[in-house]
C-alpha positions as CSV (number, residue, x, y, z in Angstrom):
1,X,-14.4,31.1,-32.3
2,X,-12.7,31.8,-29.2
3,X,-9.5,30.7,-28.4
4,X,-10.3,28.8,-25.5
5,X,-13.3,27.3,-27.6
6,X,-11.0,25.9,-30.3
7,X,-8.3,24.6,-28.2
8,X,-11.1,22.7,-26.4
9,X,-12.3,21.2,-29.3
10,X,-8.8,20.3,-30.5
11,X,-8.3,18.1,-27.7
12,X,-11.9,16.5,-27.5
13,X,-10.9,15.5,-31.2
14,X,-7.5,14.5,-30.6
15,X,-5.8,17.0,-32.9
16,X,-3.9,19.2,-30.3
17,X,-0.1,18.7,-30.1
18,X,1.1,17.8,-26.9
19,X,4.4,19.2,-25.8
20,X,6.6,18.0,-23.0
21,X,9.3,19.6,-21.2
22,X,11.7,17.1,-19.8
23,X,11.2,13.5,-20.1
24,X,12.3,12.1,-17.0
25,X,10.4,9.8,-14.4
26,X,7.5,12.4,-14.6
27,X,7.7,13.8,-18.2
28,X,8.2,10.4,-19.9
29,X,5.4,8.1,-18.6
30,X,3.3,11.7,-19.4
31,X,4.3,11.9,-22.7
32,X,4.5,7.9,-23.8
33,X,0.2,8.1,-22.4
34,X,-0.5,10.8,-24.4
35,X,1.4,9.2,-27.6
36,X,-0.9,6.2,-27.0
37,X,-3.9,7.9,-26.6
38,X,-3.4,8.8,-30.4
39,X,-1.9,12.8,-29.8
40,X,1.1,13.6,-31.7
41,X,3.5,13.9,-28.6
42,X,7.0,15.9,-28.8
43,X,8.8,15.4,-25.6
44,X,12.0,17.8,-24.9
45,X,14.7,17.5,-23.1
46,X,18.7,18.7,-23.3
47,X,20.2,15.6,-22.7
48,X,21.3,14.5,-26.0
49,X,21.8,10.7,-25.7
50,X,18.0,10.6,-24.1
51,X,16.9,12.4,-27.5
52,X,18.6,10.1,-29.6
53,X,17.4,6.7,-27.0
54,X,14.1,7.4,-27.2
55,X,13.7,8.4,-31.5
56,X,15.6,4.8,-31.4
57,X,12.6,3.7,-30.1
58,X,14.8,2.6,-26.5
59,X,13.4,3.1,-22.9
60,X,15.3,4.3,-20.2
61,X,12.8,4.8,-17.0
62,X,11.4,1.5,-15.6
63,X,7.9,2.6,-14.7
64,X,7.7,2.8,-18.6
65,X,7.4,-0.3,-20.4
66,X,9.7,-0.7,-23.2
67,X,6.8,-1.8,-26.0
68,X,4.9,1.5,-25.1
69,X,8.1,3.5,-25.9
70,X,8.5,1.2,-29.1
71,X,5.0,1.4,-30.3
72,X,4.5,5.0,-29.8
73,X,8.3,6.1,-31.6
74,X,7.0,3.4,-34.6
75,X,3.3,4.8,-35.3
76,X,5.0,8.3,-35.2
77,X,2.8,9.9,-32.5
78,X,5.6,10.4,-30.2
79,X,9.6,11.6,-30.8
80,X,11.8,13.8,-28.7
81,X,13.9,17.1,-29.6
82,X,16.3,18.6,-27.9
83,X,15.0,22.3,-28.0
84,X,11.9,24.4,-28.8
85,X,12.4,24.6,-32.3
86,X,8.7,22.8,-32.7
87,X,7.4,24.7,-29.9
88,X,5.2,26.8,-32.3
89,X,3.1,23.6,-33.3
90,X,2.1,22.7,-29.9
91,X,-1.0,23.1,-28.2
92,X,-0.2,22.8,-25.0
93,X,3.5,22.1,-23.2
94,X,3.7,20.2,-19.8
95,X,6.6,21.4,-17.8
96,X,8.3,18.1,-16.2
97,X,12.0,20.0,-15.1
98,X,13.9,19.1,-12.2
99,X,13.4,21.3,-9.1
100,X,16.3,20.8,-7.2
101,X,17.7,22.9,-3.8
102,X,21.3,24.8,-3.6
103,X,23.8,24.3,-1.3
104,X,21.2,26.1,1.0
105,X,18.4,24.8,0.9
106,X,16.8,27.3,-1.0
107,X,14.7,26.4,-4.0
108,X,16.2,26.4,-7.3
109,X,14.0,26.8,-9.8
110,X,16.7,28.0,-12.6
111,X,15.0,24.6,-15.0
112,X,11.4,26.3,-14.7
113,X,12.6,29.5,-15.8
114,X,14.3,28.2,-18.7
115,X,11.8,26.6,-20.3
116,X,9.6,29.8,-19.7
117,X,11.6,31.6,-21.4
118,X,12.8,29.5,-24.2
119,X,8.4,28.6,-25.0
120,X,7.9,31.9,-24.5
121,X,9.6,32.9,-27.6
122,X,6.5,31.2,-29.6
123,X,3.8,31.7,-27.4
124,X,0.4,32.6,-29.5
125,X,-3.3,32.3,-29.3
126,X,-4.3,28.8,-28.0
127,X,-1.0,27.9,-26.0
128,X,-1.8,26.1,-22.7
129,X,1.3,26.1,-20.5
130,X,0.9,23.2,-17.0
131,X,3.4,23.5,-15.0
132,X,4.2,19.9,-13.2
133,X,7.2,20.5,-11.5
134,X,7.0,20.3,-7.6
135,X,7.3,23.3,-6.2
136,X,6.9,26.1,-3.8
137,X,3.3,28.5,-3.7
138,X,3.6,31.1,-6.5
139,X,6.0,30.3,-8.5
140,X,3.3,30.0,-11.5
141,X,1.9,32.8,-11.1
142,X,5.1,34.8,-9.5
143,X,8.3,33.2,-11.9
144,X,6.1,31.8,-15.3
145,X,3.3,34.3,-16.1
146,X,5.0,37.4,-15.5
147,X,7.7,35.8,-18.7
148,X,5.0,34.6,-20.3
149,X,3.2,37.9,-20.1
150,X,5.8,39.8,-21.0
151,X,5.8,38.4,-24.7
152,X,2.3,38.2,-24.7
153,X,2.0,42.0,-24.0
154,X,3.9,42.1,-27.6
155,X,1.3,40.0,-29.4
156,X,-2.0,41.6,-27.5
157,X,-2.8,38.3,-25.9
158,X,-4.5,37.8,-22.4
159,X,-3.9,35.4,-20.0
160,X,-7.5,33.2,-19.5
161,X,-8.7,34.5,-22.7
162,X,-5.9,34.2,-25.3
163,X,-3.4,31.8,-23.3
164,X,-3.7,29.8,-20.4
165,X,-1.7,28.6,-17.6
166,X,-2.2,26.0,-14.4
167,X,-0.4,24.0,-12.2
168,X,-1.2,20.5,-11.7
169,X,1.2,18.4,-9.3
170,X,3.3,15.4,-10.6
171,X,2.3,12.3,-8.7
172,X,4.7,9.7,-9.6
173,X,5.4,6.6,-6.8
174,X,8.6,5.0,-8.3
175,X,8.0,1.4,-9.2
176,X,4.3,1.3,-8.1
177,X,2.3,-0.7,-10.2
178,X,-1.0,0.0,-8.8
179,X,-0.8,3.3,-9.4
180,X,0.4,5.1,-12.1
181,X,0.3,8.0,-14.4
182,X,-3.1,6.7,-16.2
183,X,-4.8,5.8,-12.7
184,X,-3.6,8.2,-10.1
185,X,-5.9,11.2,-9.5
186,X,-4.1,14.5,-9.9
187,X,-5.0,18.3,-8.9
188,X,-5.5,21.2,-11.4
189,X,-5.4,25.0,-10.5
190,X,-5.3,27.7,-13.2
191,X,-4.4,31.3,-13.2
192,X,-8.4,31.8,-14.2
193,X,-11.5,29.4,-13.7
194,X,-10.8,29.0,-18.1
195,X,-7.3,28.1,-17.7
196,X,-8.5,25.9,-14.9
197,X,-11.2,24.1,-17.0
198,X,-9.3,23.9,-20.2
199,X,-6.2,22.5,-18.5
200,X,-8.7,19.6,-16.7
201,X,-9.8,18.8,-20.5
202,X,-6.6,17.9,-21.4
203,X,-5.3,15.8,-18.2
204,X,-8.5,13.9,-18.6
205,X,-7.6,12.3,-21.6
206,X,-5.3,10.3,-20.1
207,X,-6.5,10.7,-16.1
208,X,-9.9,10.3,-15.4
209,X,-10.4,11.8,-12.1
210,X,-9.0,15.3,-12.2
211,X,-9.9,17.5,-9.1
212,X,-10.2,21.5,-9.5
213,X,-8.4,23.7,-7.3
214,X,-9.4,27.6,-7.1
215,X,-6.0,28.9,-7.7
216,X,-2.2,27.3,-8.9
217,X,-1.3,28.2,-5.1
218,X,-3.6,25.4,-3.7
219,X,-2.5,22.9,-5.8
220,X,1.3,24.3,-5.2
221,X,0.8,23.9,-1.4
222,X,-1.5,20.7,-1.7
223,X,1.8,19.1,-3.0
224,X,4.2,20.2,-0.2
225,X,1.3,18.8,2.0
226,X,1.5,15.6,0.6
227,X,5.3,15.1,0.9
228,X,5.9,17.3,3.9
229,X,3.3,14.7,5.8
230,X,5.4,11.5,4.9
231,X,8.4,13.3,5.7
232,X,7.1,14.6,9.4
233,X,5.5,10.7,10.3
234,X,9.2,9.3,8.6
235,X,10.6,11.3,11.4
236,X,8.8,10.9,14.4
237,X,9.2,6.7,13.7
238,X,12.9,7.8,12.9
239,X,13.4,9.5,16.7
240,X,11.3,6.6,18.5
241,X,13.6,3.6,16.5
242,X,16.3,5.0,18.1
243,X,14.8,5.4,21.3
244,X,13.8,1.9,21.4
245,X,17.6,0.9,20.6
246,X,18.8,3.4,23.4
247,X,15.8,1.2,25.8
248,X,16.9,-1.9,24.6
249,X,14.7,-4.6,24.4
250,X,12.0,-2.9,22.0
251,X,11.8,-3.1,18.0
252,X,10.2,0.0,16.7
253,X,8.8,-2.6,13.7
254,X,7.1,-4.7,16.1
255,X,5.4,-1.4,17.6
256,X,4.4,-0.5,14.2
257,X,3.0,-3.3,13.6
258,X,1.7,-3.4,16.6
259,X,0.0,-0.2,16.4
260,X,-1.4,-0.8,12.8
261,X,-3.9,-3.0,14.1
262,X,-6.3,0.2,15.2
263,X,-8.8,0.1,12.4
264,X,-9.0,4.1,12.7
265,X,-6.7,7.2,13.6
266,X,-3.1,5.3,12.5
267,X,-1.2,5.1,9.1
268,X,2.0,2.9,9.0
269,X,5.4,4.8,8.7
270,X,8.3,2.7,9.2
271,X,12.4,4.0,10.2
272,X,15.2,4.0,7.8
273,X,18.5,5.1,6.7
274,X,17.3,8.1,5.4
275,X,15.1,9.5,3.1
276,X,15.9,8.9,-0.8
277,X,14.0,9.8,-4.3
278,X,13.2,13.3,-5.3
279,X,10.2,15.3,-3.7
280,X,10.1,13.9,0.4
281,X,14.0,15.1,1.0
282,X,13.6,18.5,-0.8
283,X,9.4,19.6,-0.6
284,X,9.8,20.9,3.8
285,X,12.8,23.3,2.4
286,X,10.6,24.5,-0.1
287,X,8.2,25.3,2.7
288,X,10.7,26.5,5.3
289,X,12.4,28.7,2.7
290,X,8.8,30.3,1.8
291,X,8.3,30.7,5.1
292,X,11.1,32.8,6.0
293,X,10.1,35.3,3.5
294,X,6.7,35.8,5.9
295,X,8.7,36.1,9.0
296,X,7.3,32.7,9.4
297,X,9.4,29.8,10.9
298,X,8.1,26.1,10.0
299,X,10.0,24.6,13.3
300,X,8.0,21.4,13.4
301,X,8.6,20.9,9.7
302,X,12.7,22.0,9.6
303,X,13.0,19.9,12.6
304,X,11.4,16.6,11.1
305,X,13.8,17.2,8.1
306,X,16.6,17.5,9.9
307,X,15.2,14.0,12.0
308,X,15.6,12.4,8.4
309,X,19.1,13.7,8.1
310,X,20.3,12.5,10.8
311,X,19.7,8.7,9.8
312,X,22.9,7.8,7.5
313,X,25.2,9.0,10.5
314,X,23.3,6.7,13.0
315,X,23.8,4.0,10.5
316,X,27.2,4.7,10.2
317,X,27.9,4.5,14.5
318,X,26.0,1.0,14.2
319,X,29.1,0.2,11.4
320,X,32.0,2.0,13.7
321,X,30.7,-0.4,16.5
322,X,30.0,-3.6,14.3
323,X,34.0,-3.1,13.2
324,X,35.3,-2.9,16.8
325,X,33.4,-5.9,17.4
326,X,35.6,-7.6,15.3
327,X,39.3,-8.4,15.2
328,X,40.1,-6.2,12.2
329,X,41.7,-2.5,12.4
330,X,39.5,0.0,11.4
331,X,41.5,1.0,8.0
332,X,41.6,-2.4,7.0
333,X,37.8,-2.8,7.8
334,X,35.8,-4.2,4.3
335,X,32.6,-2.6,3.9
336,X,29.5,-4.2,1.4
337,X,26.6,-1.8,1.1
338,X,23.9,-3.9,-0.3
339,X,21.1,-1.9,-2.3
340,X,21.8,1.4,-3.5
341,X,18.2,2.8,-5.0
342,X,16.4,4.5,-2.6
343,X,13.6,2.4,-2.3
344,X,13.1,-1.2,-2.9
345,X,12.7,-2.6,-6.8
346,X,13.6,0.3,-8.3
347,X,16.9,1.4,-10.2
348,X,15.9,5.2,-9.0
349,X,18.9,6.3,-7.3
350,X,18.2,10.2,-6.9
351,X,19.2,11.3,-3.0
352,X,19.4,7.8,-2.0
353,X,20.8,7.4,1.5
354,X,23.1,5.4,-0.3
355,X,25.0,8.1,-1.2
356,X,25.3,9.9,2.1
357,X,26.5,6.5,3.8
358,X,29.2,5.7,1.6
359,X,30.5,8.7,1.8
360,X,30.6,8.8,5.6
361,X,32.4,5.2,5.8
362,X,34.3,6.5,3.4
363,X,35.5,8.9,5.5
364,X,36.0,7.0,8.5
365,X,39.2,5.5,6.3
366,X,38.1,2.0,5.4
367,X,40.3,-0.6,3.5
368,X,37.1,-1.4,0.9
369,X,33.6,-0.4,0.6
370,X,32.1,-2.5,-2.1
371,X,27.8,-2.3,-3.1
372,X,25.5,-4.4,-4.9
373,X,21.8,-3.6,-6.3
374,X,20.1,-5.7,-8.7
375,X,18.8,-2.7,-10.8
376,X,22.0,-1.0,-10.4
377,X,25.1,-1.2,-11.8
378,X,27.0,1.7,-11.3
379,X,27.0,4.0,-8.2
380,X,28.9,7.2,-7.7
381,X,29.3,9.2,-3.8
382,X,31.5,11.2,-2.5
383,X,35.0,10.1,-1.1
384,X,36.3,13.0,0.2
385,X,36.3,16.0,-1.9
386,X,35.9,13.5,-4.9
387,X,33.2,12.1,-6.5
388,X,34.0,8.5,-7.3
389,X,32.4,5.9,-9.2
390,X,32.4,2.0,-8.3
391,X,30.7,-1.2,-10.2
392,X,28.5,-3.6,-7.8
393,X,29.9,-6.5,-7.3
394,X,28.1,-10.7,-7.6
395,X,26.8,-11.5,-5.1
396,X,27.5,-15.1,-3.5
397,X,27.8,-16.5,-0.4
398,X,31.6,-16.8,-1.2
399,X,31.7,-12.6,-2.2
400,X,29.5,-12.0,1.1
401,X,31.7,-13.4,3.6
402,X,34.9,-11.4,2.3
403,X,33.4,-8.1,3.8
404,X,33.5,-7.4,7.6
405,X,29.9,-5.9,7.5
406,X,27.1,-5.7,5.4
407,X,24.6,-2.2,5.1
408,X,21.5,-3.9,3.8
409,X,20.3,-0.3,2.4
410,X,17.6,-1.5,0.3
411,X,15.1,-4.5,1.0
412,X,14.7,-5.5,-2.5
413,X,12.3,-8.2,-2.9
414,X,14.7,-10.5,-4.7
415,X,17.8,-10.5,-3.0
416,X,19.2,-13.7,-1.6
417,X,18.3,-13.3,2.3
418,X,18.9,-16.8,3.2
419,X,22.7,-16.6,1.9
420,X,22.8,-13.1,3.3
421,X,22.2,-14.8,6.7
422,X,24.1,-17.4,6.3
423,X,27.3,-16.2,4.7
424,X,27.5,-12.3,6.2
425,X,30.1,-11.8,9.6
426,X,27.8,-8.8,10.1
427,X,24.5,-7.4,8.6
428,X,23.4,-3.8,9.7
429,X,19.6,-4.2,8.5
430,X,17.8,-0.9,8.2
431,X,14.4,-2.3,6.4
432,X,13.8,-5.2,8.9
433,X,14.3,-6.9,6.0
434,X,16.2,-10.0,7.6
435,X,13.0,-10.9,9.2
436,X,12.4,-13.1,6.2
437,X,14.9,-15.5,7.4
438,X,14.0,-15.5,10.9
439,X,14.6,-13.9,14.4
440,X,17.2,-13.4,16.8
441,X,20.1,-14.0,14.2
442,X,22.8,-13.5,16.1
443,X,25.2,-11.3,12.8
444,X,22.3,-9.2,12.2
445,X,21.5,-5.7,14.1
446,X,18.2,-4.2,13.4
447,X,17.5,-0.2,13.2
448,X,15.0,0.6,15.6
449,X,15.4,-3.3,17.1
450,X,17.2,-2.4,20.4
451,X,20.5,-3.7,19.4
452,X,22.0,-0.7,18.2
């Protein structure tokens, strides 16, 4: 029996080992579906205390429920290790790592290559490496076959008949409960059409709509797409929210709304402080940085991603003039950021403009800046050269009204709006999320409401 032929039938029956390389927002819900779907599941990952969690049968990503987590540790078809060491057993390995950028915006793809190499080490007849991480357009076939190939040249093994390899795109919305893991189609592209077909036997197990790419390019670049298009529409509401505060007289949200009423040719964006979580801040340098190595420049793209960076330092002007409003020095100024995830009902923190707003009062010399998030309880930024943690404080209409103004970051569905209202000198809203109180409150300036 050919390989291909016997690692197909191992997963129609169930009996393939499942192998997953970091178990974070995208490995773990990957790797807790498969557990239930009855595969013995071996999720990896370096972080020790996440090892030891998880074998406890303890959860640590919300979009997971903690009884999956417990029920698949307990029947024994899932447990996590902190290397490769069972690497040899598996049948195929999803690569869930970080993909990160440097300090210049180029990709860094240092995770990807790890794992490479270390499963490399074992590779033999049968293996099926997907890559899931987001990425740029070649790196599977340009960074993980030629390691792969390299110790497969050693044990006479062939790509698309011996081994395979695809890529097929993570799509995970943070704290979306309509779609998820088990329910969101996803894109497959192999090396070859058999690495293609084999990969979209596996993901169907737990995904039933899996859609076939013709190469791991397409499906590399369908992802960039995907993100880069948020990202571009974020901006262009981004520039006309704060046109309509330089007009005055004209909230961006109301346009939106406004405009959302055409049945056909309009899909809803709305401004912000910034963008936050880990694939629509990073996936346009990814682009721009593959571009350059055509002698191709992505202006539109860069552009919209610098629009987006530009957001925390607007916010911050709207706090420098909310404090000279006021009859309180500037270094004696109390600052309350309120929601520090970066999107609402989550505890997913990852590039939140949280980070890049506290850091930028921070440096203005303020007396206090204080937070609060209901899903978060610690929150570290940058104060100077210094990364510096601080606890969220209760929040009351008593601890609201100590603070000069109030960042609301993050419209969380269950804060306490009324007594935000009521007890704040001060709110700087960025979500429009006030406007479940009311309108025209006189402490509360609206991004993108002509007030700014």
């Amino acid at each position: 029996m050919l390989p291909v032929d016997r690692l197909k039938e191992k997963i129609a029956s169930k009996k393939a080992v499942i192998g997953v390389a970091g178990l974070g927002y995208v490995g773990l819900p990957l790797a807790v579906e498969f557990a239930r779907n009855g595969f013995e599941t071996i999720g990896v990952d370096v972080t020790l205390e996440r090892v030891a969690q998880l074998n406890d049968g303890r959860n640590y990503i919300q979009d997971v429920s903690d009884e999956y987590v417990k029920e698949v540790v307990s029947k024994g078809t899932f447990r996590a290790e902190s290397d490769f060491k069972s690497a040899g057993s598996m049948d195929v390995l999803f690569v869930c790592v970080p993909t990160p950028v440097t300090e210049h915006k180029d990709p860094d793809t240092s995770y990807i290559k790890s794992v490479a190499d270390s499963f490399a080490k074992y590779l033999k007849k049968g293996h099926l490496v997907i890559l899931k991480s987001t990425t740029y357009p070649d790196t599977t076939e340009g960074l993980v076959q030629p390691i792969l190939e390299a110790a497969a040249l050693e044990k006479d093994l062939v790509i698309g008949r011996d081994y395979f390899l695809a890529f097929s795109p993570e799509r995970i919305d943070p704290g979306n409960t309509q779609f998820t893991t088990a329910n969101t189609p996803v894109v497959v592209g192999g090396v070859t059409s058999a690495c293609t077909e084999v990969a979209s036997q596996a993901i169907q197990h737990i995904c039933a709509h899996v859609h076939q790419v013709s190469s791991p390019k397409v499906a590399e670049m369908e992802k960039l797409l995907e993100n880069t298009f948020r990202s571009v529409n974020i901006a262009l509401v981004n520039e006309l929210a704060r046109l309509c505060d330089r007009i005055g007289g004209i909230s961006m949200w109301e346009v939106v709304e406004a405009a959302a009423t055409k049945p056909f040719g309009f899909m809803p964006f709305f401004p912000g402080p910034g963008l936050g979580g880990h694939c629509i801040p990073i996936d346009p340098y990814y682009l721009s940085w593959l571009a350059r190595k055509y002698d191709f420049e992505t202006n539109f793209i860069t552009l919209s991603a610098r629009i987006n960076e530009e957001m925390p330092f607007y916010v911050v002007q709207a706090v420098v003039r909310a404090i000279a409003e006021q009859a309180v020095p500037l270094k004696q100024s109390r600052i309350l950021v309120l929601g520090v995830a970066f999107k609402k009902n989550v505890d997913d923190t990852r590039h939140s403009p949280a980070e890049k707003v506290m850091a930028l009062v921070g440096d203005l010399g303020v007396g206090e800046i204080a937070f609060h998030d209901p899903y978060v309880e610690e929150f570290s930024f940058h104060l100077g050269n210094k990364l510096t943690s601080i606890k969220g404080i209760e929040l009351n209409a008593d601890s609201i009204s100590n603070y000069d103004v109030c960042i609301l970051l993050t419209d969380h569905d269950n804060y306490p709006y009324d007594v935000i209202a009521s007890g704040a000198k001060i709110v700087i809203d960025t979500r429009n999320a006030m406007k479940r109180v009311g309108s025209n409150l006189q402490n509360v300036t609206l991004l993108g409401g002509g007030r700014f």
